[in-house]
C-alpha positions as CSV (number, residue, x, y, z in Angstrom):
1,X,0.0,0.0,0.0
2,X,0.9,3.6,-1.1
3,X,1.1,6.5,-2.9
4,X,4.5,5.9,-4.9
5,X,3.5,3.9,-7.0
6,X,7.3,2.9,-8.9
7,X,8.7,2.8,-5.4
8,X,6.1,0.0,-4.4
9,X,6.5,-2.3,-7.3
10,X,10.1,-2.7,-6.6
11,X,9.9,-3.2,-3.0
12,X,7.0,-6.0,-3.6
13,X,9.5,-7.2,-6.3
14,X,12.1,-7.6,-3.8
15,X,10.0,-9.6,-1.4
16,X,9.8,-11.7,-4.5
17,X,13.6,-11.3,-5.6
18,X,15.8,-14.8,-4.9
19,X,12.9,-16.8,-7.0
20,X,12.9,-14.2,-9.8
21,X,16.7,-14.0,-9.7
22,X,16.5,-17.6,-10.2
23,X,14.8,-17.1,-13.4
24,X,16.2,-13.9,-15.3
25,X,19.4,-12.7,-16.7
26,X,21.1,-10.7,-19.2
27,X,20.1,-13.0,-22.0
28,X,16.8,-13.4,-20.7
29,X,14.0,-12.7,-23.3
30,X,12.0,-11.0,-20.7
31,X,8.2,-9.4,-21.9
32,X,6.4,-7.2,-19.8
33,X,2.3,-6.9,-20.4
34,X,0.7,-3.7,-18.7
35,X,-3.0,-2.7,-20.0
36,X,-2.8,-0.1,-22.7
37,X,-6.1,-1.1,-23.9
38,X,-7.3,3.0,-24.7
39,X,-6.1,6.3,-24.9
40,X,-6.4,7.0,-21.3
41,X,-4.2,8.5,-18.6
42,X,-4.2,5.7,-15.8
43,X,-5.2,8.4,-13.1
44,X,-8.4,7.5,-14.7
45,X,-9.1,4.1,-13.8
46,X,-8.4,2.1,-17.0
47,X,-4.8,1.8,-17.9
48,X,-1.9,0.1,-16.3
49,X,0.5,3.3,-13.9
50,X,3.6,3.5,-16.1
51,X,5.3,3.8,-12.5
52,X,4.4,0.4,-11.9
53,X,6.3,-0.8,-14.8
54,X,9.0,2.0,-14.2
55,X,9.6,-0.1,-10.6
56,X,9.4,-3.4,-12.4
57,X,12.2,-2.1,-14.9
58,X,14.3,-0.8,-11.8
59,X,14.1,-4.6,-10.3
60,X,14.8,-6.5,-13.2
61,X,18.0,-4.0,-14.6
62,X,19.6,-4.7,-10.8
63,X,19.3,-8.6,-11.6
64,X,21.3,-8.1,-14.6
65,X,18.5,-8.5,-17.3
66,X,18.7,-6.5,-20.5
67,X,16.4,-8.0,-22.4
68,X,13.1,-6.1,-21.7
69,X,10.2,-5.5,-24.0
70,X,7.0,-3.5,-23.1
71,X,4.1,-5.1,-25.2
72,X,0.3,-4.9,-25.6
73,X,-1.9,-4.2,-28.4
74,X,-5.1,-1.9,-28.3
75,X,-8.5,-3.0,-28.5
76,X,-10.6,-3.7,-31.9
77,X,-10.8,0.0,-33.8
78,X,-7.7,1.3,-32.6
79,X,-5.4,0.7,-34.9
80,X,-2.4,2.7,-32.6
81,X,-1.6,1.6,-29.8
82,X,-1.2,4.4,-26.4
83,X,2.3,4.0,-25.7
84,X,3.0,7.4,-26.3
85,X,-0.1,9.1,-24.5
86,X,0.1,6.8,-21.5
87,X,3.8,7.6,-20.9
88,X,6.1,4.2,-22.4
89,X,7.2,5.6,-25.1
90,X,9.1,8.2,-22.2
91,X,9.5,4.8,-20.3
92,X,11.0,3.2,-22.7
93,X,14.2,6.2,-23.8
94,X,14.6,6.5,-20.2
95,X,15.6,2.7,-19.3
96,X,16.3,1.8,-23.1
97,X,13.9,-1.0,-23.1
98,X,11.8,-1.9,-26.8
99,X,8.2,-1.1,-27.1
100,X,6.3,-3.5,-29.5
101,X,2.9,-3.1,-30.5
102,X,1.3,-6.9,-30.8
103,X,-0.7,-6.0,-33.8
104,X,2.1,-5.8,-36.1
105,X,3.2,-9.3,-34.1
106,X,3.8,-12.2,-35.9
107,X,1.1,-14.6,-34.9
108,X,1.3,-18.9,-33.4
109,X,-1.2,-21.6,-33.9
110,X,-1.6,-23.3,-30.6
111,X,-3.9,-26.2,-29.8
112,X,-6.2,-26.2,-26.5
113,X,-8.7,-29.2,-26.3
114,X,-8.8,-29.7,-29.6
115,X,-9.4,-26.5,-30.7
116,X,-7.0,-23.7,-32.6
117,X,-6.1,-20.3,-30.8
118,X,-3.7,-17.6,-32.7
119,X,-1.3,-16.1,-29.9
120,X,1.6,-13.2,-30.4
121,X,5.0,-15.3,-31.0
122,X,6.9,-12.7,-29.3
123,X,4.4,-13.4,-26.0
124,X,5.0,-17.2,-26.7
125,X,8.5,-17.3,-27.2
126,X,9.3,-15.0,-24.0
127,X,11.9,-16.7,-21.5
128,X,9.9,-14.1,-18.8
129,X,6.2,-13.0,-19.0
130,X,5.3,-10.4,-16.5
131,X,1.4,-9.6,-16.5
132,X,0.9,-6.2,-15.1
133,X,-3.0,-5.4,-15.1
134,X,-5.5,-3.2,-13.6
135,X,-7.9,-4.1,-11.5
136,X,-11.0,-3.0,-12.5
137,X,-14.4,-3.7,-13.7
138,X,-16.0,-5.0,-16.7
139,X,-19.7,-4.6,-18.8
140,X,-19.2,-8.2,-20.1
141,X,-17.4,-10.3,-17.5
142,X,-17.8,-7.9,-14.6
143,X,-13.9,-8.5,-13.2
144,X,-10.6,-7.3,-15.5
145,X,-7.6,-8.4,-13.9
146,X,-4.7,-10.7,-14.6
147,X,-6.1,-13.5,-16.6
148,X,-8.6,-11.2,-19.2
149,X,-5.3,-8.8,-19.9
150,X,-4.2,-11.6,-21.7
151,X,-6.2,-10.3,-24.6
152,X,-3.6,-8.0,-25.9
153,X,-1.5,-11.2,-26.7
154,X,-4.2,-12.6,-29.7
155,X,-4.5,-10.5,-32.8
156,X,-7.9,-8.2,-33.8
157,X,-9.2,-11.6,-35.4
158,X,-9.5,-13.5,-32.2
159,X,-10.7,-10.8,-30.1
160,X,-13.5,-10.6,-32.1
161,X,-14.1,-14.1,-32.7
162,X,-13.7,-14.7,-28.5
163,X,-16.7,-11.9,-28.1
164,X,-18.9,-13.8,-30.9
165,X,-18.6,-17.2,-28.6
166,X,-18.7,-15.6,-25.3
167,X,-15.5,-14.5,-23.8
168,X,-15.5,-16.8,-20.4
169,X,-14.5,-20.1,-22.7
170,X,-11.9,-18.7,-24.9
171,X,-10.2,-16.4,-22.0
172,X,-9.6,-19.9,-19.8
173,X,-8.7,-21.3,-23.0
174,X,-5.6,-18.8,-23.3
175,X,-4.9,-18.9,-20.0
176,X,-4.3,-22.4,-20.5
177,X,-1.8,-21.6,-23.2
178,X,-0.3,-18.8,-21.9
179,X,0.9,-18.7,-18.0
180,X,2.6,-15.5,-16.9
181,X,5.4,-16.4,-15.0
182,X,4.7,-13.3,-12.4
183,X,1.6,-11.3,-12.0
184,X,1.9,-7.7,-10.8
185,X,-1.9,-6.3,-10.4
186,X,-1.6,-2.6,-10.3
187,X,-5.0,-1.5,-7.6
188,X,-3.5,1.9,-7.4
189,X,-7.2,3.1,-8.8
190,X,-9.4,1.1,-10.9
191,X,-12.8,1.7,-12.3
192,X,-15.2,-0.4,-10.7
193,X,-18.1,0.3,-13.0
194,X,-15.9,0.3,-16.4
195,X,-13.3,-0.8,-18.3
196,X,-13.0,2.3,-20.1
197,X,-12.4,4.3,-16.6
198,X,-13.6,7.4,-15.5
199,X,-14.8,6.8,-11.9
200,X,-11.4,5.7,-10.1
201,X,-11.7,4.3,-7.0
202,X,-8.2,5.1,-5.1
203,X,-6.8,2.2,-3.1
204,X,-3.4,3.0,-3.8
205,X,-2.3,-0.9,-3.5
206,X,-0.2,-3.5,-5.7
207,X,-0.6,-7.3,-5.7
208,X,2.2,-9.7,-6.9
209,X,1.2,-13.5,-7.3
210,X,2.6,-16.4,-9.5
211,X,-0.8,-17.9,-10.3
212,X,-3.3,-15.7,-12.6
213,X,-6.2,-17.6,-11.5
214,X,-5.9,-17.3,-8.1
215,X,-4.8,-13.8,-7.9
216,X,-7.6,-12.8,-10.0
217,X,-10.0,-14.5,-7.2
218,X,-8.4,-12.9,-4.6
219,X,-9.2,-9.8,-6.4
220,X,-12.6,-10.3,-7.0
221,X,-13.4,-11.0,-3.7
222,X,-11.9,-7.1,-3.2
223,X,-14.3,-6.1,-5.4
224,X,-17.2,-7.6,-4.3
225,X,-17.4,-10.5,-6.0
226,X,-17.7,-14.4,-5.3
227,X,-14.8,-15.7,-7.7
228,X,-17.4,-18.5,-9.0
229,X,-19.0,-15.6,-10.2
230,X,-16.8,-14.9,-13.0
231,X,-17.4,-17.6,-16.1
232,X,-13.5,-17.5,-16.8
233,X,-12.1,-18.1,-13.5
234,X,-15.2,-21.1,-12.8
């Protein structure tokens, strides 16, 4: 808990900090994923704090990795995604880490219960995934948190297809194909009515947990919710 929001990420990374080390070093392919799903400033609920990411960057440069890449990919009809506006493109000159957008990403066929899902190759092929979403609320599936920010992994053409078949089933789905190896939920101040933000609610906390499924419960039971509740996490 707190109002520095760059200084709390790296001192909840360094609670964390003999397991990550174990994982991560100059070599590393490491990929972070923050929510950059709109053209908003995160003061308004919506979008990940680039502090957050600024304190994860801090961590992971004082375990030796050099490797770091920001991605995510903005929702269906914008074709640009907010690094600049939301402050990574700044981020990114300051700590010389690589900014990719996932829609110009070259995509992977994967296989999940006998169905095909198309996933980002740079997401796939990351030594390090670090999932850093907002907490917040959603019109469709009433949480966001770690395991729907996966979205920004899949291209335009899955997106829609997972809304035209319900988004509970294909959301597990890619969660079954893709499992962040750390989860850093930034609850700094999240919309609890909509994704698209505009009524923060401050709580000026960050979460760190290894599983996306049970973090996510955890934090739907902070926002009101039974976890059963939410068709992807049943």
């Amino acid at each position: 808990y707190g109002t520095d929001a760059a200084s709390m990420a790296y001192e909840l990374l360094k609670e964390a900090g003999d397991i990550i080390k174990e994982r991560v070093n100059r070599e590393s392919r490491i990929v972070i994923k923050p929510n950059l799903v709109l053209k908003s400033k995160a003061s308004q609920g919506a979008t990940t704090h680039p502090e957050i990411v600024e304190g994860i960057i801090r961590f992971l440069k004082d375990c030796g990795a050099d490797n770091i890449t920001i991605a995510e990919g903005a929702w269906v009809g914008e074709h640009v995604t907010s690094f600049d506006y939301c402050g990574y493109t700044d981020l990114s000159k300051r700590y010389n880490v690589k900014l990719l957008d996932t829609k110009n990403d070259k995509l992977i066929k994967m296989e999940y219960k006998g169905e095909t899902y198309k996933v980002c190759e740079s997401i796939v092929q990351a030594d390090y995934l670090i999932n850093v979403p907002v907490l917040k609320a959603h019109c469709q599936t009433d949480l966001t948190c770690c395991m729907k920010n996966l979205k920004g992994c899949i291209p335009d053409s899955e997106k829609r297809r997972y809304h035209s078949v319900g988004l509970s089933k294909p959301i597990a789905a890619l969660n079954g194909l893709v499992k962040p190896d750390l989860n850093i939920v930034d609850g700094i101040c999240g919309d609890l009515t909509f994704e698209e933000g505009g009524n923060p609610v401050e709580a000026n906390r960050i979460l760190l947990g290894y599983d996306a499924v049970e973090l996510d419960s955890y934090c739907a039971g902070l926002i009101g919710y039974d976890p059963i509740e939410i068709g992807y996490i049943r």
